[in-house]
C-alpha positions as a Markdown table, in Angstrom:
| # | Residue | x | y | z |
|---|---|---|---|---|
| 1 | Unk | 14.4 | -2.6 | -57.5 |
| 2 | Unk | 13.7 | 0.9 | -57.2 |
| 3 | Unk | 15.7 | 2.6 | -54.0 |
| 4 | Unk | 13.8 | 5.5 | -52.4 |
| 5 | Unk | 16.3 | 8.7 | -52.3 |
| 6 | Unk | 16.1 | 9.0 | -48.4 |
| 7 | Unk | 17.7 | 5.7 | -48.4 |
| 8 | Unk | 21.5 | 6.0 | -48.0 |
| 9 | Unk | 23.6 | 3.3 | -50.1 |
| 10 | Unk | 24.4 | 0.9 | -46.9 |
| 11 | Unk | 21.2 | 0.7 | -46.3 |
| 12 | Unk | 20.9 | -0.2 | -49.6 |
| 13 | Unk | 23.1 | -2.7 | -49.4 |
| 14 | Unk | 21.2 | -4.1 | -46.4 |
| 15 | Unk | 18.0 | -4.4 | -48.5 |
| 16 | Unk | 19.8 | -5.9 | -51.8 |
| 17 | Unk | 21.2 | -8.5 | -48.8 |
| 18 | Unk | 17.9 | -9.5 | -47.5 |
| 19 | Unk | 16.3 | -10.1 | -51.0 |
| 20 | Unk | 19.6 | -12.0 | -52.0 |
| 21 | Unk | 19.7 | -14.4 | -48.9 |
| 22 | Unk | 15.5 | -14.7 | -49.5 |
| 23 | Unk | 16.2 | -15.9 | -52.7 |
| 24 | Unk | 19.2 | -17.9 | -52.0 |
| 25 | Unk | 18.7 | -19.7 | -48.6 |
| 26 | Unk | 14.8 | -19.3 | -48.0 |
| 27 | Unk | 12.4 | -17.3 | -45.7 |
| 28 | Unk | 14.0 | -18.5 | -42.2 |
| 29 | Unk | 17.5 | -17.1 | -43.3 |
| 30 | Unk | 16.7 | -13.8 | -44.4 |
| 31 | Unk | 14.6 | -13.4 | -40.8 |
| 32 | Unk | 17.5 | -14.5 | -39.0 |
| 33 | Unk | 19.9 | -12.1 | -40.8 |
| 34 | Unk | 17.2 | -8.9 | -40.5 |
| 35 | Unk | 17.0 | -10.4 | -36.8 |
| 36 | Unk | 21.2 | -9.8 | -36.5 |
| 37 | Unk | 21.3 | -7.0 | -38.2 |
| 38 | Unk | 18.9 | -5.0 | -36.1 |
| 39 | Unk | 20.3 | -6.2 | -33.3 |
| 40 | Unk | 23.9 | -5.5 | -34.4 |
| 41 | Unk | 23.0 | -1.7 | -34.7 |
| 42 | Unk | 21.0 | -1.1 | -31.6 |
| 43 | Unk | 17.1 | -0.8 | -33.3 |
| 44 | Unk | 15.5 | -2.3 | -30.5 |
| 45 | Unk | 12.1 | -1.5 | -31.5 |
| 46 | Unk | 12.3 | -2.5 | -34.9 |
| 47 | Unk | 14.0 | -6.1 | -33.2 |
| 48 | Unk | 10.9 | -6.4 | -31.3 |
| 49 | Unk | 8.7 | -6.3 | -34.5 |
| 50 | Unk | 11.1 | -8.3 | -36.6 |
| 51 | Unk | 11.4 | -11.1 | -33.4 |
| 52 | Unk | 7.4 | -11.3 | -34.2 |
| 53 | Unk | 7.8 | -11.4 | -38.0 |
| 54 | Unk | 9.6 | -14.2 | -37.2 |
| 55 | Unk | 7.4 | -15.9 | -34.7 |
| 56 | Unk | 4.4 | -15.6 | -37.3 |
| 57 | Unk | 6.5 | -17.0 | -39.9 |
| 58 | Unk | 6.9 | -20.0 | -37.8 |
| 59 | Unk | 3.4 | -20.4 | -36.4 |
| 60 | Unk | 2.2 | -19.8 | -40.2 |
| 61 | Unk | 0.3 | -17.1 | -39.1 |
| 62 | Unk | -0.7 | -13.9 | -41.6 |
| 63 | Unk | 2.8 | -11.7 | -41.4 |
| 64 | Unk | 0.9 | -8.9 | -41.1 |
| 65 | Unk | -1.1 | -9.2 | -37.9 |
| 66 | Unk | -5.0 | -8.1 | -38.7 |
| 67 | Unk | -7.3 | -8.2 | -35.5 |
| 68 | Unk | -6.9 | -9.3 | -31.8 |
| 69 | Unk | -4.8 | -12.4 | -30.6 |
| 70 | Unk | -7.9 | -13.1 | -29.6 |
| 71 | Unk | -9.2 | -13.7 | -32.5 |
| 72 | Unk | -6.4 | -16.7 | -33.3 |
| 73 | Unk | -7.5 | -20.4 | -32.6 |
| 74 | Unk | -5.8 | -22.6 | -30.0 |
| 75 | Unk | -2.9 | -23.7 | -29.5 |
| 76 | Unk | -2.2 | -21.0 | -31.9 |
| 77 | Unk | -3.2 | -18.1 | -29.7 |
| 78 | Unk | -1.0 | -19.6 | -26.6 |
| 79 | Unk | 2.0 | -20.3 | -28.4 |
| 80 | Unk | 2.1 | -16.9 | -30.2 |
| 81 | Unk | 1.7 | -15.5 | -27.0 |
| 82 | Unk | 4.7 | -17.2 | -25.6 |
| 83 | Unk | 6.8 | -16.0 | -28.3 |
| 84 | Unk | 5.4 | -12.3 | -27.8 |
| 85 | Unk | 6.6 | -12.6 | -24.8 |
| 86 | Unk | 10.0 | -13.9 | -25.3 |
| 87 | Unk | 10.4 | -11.5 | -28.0 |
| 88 | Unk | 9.8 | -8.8 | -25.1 |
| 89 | Unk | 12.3 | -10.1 | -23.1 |
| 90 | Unk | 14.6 | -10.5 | -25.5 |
| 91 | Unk | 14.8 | -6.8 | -26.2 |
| 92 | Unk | 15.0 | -5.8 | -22.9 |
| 93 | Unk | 17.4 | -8.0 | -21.9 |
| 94 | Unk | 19.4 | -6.4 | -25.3 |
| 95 | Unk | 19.3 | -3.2 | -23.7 |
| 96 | Unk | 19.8 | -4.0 | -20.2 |
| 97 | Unk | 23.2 | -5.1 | -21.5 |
| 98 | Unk | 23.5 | -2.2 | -23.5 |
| 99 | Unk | 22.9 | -0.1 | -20.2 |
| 100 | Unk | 19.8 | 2.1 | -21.0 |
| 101 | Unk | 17.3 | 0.7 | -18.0 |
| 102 | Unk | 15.5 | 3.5 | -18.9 |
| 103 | Unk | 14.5 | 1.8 | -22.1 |
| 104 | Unk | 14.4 | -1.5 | -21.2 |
| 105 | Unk | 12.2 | -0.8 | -18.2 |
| 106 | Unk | 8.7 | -1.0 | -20.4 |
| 107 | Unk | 9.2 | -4.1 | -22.2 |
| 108 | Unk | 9.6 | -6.0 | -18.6 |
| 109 | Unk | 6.8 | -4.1 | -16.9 |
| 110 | Unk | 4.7 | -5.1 | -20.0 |
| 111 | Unk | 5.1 | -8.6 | -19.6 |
| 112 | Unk | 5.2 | -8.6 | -15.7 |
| 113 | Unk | 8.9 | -9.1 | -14.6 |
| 114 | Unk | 10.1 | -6.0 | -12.7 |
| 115 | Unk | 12.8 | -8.1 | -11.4 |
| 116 | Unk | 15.9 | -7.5 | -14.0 |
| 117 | Unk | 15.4 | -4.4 | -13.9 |
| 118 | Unk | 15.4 | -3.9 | -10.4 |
| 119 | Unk | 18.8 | -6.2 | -10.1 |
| 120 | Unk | 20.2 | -3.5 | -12.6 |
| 121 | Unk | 19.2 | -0.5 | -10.8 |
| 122 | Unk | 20.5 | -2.1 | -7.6 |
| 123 | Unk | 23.7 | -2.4 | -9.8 |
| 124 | Unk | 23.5 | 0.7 | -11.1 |
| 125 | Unk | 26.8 | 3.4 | -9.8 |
| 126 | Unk | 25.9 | 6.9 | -11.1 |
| 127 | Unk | 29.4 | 8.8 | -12.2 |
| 128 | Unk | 29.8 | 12.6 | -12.3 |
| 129 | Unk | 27.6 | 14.2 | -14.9 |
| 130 | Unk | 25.8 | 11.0 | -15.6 |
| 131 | Unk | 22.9 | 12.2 | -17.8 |
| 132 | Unk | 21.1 | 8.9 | -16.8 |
| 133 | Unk | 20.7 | 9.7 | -13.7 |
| 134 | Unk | 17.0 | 11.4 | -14.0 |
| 135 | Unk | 15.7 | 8.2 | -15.7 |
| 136 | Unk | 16.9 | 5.9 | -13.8 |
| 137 | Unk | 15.2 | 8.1 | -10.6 |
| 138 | Unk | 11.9 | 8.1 | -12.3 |
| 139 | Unk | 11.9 | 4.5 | -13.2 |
| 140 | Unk | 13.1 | 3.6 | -9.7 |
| 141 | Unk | 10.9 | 5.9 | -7.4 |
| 142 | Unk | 8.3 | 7.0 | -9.7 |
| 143 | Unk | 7.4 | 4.0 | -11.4 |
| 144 | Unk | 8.3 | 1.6 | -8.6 |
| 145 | Unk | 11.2 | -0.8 | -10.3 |
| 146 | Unk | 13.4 | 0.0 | -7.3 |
| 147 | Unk | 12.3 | 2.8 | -4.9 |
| 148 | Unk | 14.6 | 1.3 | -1.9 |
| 149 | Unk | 17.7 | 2.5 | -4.8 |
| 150 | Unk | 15.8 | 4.9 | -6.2 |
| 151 | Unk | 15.5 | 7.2 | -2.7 |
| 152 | Unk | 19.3 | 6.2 | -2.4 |
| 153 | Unk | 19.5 | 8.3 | -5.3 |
| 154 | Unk | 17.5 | 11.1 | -4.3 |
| 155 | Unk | 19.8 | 11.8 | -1.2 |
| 156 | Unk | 22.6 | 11.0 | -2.8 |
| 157 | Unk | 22.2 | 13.5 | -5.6 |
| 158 | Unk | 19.3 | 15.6 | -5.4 |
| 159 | Unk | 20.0 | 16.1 | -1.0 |
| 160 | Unk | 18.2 | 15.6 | 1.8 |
| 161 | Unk | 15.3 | 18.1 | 1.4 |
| 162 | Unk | 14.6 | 15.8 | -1.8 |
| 163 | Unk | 14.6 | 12.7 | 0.3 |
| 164 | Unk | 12.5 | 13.8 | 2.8 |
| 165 | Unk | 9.7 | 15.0 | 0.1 |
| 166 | Unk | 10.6 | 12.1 | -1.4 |
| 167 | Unk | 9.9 | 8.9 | 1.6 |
| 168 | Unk | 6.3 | 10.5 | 1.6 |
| 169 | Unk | 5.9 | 8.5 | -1.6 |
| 170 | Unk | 7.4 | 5.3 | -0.8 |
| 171 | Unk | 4.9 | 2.3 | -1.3 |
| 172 | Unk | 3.6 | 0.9 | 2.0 |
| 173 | Unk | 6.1 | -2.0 | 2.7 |
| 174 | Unk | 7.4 | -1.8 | 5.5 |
| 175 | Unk | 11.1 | -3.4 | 4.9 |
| 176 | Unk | 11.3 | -0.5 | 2.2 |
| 177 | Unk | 10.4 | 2.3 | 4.1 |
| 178 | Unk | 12.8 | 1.0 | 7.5 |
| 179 | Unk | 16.2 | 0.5 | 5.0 |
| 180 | Unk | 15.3 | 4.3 | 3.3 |
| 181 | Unk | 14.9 | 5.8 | 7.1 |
| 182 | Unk | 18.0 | 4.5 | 8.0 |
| 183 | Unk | 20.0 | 5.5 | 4.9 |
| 184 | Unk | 18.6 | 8.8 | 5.5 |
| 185 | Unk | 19.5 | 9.2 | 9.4 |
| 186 | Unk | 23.2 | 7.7 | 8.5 |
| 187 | Unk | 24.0 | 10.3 | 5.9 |
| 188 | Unk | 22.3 | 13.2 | 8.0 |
| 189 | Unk | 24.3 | 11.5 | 11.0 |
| 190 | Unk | 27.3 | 12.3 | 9.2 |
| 191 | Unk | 27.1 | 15.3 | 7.9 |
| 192 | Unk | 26.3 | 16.7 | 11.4 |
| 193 | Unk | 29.0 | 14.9 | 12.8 |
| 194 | Unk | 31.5 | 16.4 | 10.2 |
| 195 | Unk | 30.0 | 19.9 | 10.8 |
| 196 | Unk | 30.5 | 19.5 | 14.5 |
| 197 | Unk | 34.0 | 18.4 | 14.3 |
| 198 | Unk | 35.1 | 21.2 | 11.8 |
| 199 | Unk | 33.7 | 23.6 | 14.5 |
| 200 | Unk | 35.4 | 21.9 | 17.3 |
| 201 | Unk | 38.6 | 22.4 | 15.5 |
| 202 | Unk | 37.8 | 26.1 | 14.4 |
| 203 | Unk | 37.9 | 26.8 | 18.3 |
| 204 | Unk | 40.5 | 25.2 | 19.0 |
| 205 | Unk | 39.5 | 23.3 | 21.2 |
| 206 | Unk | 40.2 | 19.3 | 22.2 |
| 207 | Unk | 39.3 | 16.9 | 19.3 |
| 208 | Unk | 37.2 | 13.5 | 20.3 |
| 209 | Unk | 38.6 | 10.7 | 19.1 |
| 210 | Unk | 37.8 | 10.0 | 15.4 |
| 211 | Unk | 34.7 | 7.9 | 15.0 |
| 212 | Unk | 33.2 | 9.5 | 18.2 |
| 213 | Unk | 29.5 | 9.5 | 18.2 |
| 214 | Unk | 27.2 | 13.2 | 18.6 |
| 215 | Unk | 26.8 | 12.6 | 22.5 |
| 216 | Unk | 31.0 | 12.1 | 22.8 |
| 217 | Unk | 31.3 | 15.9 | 20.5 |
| 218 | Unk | 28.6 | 17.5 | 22.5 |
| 219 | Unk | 30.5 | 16.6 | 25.8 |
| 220 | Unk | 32.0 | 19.5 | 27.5 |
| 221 | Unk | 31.1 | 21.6 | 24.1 |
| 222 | Unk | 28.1 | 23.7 | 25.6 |
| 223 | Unk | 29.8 | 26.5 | 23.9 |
| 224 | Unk | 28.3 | 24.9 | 20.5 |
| 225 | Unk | 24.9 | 26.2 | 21.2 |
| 226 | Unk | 26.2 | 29.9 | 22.3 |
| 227 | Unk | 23.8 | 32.7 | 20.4 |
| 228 | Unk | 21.2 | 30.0 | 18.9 |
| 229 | Unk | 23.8 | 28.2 | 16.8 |
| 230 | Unk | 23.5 | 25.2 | 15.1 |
| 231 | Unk | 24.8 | 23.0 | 12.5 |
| 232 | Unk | 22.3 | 21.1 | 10.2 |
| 233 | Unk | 19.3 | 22.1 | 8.7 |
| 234 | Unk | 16.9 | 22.3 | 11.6 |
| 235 | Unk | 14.0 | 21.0 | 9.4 |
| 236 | Unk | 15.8 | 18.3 | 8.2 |
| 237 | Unk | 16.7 | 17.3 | 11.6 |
| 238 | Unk | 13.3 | 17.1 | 13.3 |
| 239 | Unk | 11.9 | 15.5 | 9.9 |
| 240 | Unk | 14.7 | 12.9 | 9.8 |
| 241 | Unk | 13.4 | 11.8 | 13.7 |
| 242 | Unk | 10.0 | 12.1 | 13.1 |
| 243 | Unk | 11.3 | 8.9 | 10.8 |
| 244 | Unk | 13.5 | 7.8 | 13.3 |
| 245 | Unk | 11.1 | 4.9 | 15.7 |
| 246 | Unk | 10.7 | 2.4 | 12.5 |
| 247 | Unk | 14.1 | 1.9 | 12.8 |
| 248 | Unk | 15.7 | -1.5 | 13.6 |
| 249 | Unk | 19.3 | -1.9 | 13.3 |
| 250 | Unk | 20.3 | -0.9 | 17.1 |
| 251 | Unk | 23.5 | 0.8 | 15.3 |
| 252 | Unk | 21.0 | 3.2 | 13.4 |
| 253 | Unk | 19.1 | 3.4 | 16.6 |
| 254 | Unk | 22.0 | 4.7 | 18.2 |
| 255 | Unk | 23.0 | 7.0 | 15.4 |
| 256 | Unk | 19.3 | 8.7 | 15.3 |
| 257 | Unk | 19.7 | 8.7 | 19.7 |
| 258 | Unk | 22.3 | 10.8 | 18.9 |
| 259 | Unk | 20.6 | 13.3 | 16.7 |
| 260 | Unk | 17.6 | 13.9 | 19.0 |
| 261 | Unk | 20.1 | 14.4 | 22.0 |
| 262 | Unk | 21.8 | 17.5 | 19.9 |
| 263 | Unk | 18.4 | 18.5 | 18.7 |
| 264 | Unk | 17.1 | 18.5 | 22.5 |
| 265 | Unk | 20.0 | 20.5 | 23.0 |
| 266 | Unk | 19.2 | 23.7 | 20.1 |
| 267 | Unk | 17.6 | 26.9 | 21.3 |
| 268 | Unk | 14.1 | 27.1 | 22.4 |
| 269 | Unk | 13.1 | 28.9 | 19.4 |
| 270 | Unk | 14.4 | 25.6 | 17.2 |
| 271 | Unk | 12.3 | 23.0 | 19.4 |
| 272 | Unk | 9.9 | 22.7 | 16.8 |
| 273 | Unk | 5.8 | 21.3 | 18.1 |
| 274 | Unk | 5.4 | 17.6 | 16.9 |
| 275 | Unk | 2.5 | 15.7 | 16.8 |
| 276 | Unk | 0.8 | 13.6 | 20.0 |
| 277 | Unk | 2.3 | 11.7 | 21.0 |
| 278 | Unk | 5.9 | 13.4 | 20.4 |
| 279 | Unk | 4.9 | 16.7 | 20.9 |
| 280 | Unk | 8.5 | 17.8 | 21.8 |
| 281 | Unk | 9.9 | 16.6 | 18.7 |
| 282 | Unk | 13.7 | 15.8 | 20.1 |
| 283 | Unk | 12.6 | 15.3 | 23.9 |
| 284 | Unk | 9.9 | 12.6 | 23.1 |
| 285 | Unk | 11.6 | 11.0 | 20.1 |
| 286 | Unk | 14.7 | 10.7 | 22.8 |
| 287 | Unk | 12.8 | 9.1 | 25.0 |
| 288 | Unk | 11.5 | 6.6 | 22.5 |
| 289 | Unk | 14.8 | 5.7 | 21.1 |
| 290 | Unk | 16.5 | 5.1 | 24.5 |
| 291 | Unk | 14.2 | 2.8 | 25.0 |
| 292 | Unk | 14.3 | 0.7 | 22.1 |
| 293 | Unk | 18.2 | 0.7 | 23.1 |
| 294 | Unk | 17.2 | -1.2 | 26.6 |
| 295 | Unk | 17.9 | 2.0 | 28.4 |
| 296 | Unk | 15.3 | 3.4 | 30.8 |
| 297 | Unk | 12.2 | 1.6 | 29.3 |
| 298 | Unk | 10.1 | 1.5 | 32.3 |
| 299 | Unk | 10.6 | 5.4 | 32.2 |
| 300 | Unk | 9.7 | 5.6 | 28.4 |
| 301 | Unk | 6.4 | 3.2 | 29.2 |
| 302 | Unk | 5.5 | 5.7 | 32.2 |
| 303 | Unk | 6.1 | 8.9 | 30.2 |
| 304 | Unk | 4.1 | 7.5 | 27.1 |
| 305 | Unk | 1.3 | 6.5 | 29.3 |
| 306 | Unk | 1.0 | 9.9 | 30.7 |
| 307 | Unk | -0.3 | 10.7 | 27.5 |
| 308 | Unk | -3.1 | 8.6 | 27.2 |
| 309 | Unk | -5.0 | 10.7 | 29.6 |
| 310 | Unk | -5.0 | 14.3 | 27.8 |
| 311 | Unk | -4.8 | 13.1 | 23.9 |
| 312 | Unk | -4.8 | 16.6 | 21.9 |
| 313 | Unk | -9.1 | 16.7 | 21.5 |
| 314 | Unk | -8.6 | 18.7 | 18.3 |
| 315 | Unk | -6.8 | 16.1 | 16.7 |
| 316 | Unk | -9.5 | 14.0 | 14.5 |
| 317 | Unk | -7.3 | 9.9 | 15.7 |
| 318 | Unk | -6.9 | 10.7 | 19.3 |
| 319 | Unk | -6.4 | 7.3 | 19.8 |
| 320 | Unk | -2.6 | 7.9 | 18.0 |
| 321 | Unk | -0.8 | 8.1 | 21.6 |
| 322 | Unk | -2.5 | 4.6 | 22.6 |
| 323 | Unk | -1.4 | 3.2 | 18.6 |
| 324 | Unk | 2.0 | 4.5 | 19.6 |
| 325 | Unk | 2.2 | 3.1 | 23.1 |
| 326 | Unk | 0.9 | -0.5 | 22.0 |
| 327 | Unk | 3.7 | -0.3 | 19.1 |
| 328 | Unk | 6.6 | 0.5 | 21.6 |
| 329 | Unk | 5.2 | -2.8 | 23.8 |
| 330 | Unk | 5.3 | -5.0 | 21.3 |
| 331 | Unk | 8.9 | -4.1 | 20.2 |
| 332 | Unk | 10.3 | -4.2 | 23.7 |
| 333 | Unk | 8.2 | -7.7 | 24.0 |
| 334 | Unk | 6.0 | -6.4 | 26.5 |
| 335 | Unk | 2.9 | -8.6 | 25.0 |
| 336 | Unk | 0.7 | -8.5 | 28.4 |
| 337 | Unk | 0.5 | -4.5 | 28.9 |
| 338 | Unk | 0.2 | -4.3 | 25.3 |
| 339 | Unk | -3.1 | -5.8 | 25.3 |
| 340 | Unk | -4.5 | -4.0 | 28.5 |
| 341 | Unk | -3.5 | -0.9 | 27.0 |
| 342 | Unk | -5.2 | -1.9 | 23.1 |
| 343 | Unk | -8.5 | -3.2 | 25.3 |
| 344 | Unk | -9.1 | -0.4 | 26.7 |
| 345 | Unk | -7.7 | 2.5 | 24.2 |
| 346 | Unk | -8.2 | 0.8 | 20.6 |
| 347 | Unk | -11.5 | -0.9 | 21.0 |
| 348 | Unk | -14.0 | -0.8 | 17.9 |
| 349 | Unk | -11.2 | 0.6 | 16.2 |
| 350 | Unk | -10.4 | -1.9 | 12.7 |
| 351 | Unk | -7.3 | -3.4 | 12.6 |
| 352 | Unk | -6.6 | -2.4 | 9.1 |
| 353 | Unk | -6.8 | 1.4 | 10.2 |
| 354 | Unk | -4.4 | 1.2 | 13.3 |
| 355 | Unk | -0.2 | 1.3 | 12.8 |
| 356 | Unk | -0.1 | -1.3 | 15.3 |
| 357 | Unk | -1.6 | -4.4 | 16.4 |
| 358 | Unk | -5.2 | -4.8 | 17.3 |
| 359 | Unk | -6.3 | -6.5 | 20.3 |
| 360 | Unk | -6.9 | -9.5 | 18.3 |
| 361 | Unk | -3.4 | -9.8 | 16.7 |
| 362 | Unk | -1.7 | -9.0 | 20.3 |
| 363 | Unk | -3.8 | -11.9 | 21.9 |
| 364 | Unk | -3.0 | -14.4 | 19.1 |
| 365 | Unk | 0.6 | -13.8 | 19.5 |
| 366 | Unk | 0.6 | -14.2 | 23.2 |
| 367 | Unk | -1.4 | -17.6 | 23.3 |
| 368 | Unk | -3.6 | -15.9 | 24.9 |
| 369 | Unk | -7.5 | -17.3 | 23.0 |
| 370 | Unk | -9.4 | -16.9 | 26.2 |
| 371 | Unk | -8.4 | -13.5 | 27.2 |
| 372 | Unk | -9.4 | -12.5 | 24.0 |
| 373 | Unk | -12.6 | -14.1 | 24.4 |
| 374 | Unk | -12.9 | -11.9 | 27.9 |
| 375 | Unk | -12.3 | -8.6 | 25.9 |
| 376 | Unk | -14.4 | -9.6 | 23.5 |
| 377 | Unk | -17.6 | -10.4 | 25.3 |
| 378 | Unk | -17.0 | -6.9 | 27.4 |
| 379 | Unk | -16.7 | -5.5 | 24.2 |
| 380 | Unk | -19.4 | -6.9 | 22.5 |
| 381 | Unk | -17.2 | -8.1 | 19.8 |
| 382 | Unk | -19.4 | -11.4 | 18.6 |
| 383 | Unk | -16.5 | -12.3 | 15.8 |
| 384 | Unk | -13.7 | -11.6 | 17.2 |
| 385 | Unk | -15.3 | -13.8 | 20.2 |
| 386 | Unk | -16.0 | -16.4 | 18.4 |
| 387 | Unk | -12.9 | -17.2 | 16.4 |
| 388 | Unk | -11.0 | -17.2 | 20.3 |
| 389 | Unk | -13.9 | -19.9 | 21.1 |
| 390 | Unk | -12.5 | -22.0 | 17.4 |
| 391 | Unk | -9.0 | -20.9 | 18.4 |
| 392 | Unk | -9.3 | -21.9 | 22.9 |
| 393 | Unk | -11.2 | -25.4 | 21.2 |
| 394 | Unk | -8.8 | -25.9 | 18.3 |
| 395 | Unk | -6.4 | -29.4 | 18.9 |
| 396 | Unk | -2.7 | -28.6 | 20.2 |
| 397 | Unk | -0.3 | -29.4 | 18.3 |
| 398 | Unk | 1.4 | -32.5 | 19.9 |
| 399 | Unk | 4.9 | -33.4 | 18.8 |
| 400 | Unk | 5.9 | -37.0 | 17.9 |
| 401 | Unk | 6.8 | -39.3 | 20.5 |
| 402 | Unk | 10.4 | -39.8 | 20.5 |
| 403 | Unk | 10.1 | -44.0 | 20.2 |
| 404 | Unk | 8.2 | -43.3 | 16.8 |
């Protein structure tokens, strides 16, 4: 056998094996050793190819594959194709263990299983000068495999600016988007909290107890906001609580409270114009928070509602203050004035087009078929009339007697 010079002599030695342990032991051997040995040195694409030598070998199909899989008859098409994609997962699963995600992260997206790669990511602990780091970023938030980790990453490495670009581009879900909002108000939370205490301390002046929250360091600190100081990124601040009302976790809630009360507190010229309905970016967003905290809600409802009556007319959805109002109602459970307030302010507006619930959704929680029914016949809403008539006629569900 002729050796090509490129070659060197252990791989060489490699083709003299194969052709020895052909000849000796037969055709499955020689795959399986070709099958080790391309594993053993990390050629993960040429495994993939020899995992499928393999597989036509076994199926007694041509080795070199000629046309579509269409093309094969059945049960010969299905079964190849379950080896094709075990051989997939094989290889990714190879170099999952080997740790390049990066690599691995096509062979499960082409066979449809995000989900070891997205336990991997999760896993994932970037070290100092980790030159990973900008793959595993794109496969995470760019291609999807992880973008709850993958914004992690962003703020963690590439800063806050970064994040906030990046939470634009989060996918719709709503569970993502609430766990990136809070890991961006924690970290913002604490770096304004360490800023504050390091000027505290620079003064001279008496040090809150550690663990204090913002309102317990502003206390008694007016002096903070002397000559138009301040101590974060401004932007970043009114970004981070534009974010802050899909919160949940009442400990985030009290964290992001805490960073509208020092915002409220910046010079005028740092009191940046929101949109309706928080046009005062800290002052409205304060108001909002406090009352997802219990604290003064029949205050927030009033202050909200005072906004129903002058919407901005040069905004194109002037029905955001009502979408806004309805959303607060529903979160502080108040089902009843929710529904007044979507009858009269949402109506001929599609549910799939508002970021709260529609009348219909707000009646169906309540148990409420006929009052539905009401709004729709004022309305002139024939379906959404209708399907309360099915629902107010549908059979209650009656629980088991107890002697059955």
């Amino acid at each position: 056998m002729t050796i090509a010079p490129d070659v060197t002599v252990q791989d060489a030695e490699v083709f003299r094996a194969l052709e020895q342990t052909l000849s000796a032991s037969g055709p499955r051997a020689a795959l399986d050793q070709l099958v080790d040995h391309l594993a053993e040195r990390g050629e993960f694409r040429a495994l993939l190819d020899a995992l499928l030598l393999r597989a036509r070998h076994e199926l007694e199909l041509p080795l070199i594959q000629v046309g579509s899989l269409n093309d094969l008859p059945e049960p010969t098409r299905a079964q190849y194709e379950e080896r094709y994609v075990e051989a997939i997962r094989s290889v990714g699963d190879r170099l999952l263990k080997a740790g390049d995600i990066a690599s691995a992260w096509p062979y499960f997206r082409a066979i449809g299983e995000p989900e070891p790669v997205r336990r991997a990511i999760d896993a994932y602990q970037a070290v100092e000068g980790d030159e990973q780091i900008n793959q595993i970023v794109e496969v995470a938030f760019n291609q999807g495999a992880n973008p709850r980790k993958g914004f992690e990453l962003i703020l963690q490495h590439y800063g806050t600016c970064s994040a906030i670009s990046a939470f634009e581009h989060l996918p719709p879900d709503e569970a993502t988007r609430v766990a990136c909002s809070d890991r961006l108000v924690r970290q913002l939370h604490e770096h304004l909290v360490a800023n504050l205490r390091a000027e505290i301390a620079q003064r001279g002046q008496p040090m809150p107890a550690e663990g204090s929250l913002i309102p317990a360091l502003l206390a008694g600190n007016d002096w903070l906001f002397l000559e138009d100081a301040y101590h974060i990124d401004v932007s970043h601040l009114s970004a981070t609580a534009r974010l802050a009302p899909m919160l949940t976790d009442p400990e985030t809630l009290k964290l992001a409270a805490g960073l509208c009360e020092y915002g409220r507190r910046l010079s005028e010229r740092y009191q940046y114009e929101g949109e309706s309905p928080f046009e005062k970016t800290f002052d409205d967003h304060a108001v909002y928070l406090a009352a997802l905290l219990g604290q003064d809600v029949d205050l927030a409802l009033a202050h909200f509602r005072q906004k129903l009556d002058s919407p901005d007319p040069d905004r194109p959805d002037r029905s955001l203050p009502a979408q806004v109002l309805v959303g607060l109602m529903v979160r502080l459970g108040r089902l009843d004035q929710a529904i007044e307030v979507a009858a009269e302010h949402l109506a001929g507006l599609p549910e799939s087009s508002l970021i709260c619930p529609g009348v219909a959704q707000l009646c169906q929680r309540a148990g409420q078929p006929d009052r539905l029914a009401a709004i729709a016949r004022k309305q002139g809403d024939l379906v959404n009339f209708t399907a309360a008539l099915l629902q107010a006629a549908a059979p209650k569900n009656i629980p088991p007697s107890a002697d059955r």
